[in-house]
C-alpha positions, 0 to 999 in steps of 0.5 A: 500500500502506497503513501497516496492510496493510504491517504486516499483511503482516510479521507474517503473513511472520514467521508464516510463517517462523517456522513453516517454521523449527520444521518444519526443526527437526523435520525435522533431529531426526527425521534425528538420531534415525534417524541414531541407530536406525541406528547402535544397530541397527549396534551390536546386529547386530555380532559382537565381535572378542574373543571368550571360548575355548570351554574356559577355564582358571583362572588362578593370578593371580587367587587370587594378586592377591586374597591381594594386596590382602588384605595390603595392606588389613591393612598399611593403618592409618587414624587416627581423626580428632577433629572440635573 
């Protein structure tokens, strides 16, 4: 075996390895985004545990929170700040 073909050869094999490197990449991220579909289409087709009452009532405590923040916002006082 010639020095030349010798070379010749490592590079074909780094040729060759190289390419079957990029396609176990694209193996893997192909399993990756099937991974991912699979788990998107889990989540589309599963029922919530909480669930909203057929007949809702109002509750007091919202009105009452909202008047809430409404007097601390007046209480609340900001300084004007003077830039030099």
């Amino acid at each position: 075996m010639t020095f030349g073909s010798l070379t010749q050869f490592v590079i074909y094999a780094v040729m060759v390895g190289t390419a079957a490197a990029a396609l176990a990449e694209m193996l893997g991220e192909v399993q990756r985004a099937a991974g991912a579909m699979e788990r998107l289409i889990e989540l589309r087709n599963a029922t919530p545990a909480i669930v909203a009452p057929p007949n809702p009532i109002q509750s007091a405590g919202a009105e009452s929170a909202a008047s809430a923040i409404r007097e601390v916002r007046s209480v609340i006082h900001r300084d004007p700040i003077n830039m030099p």
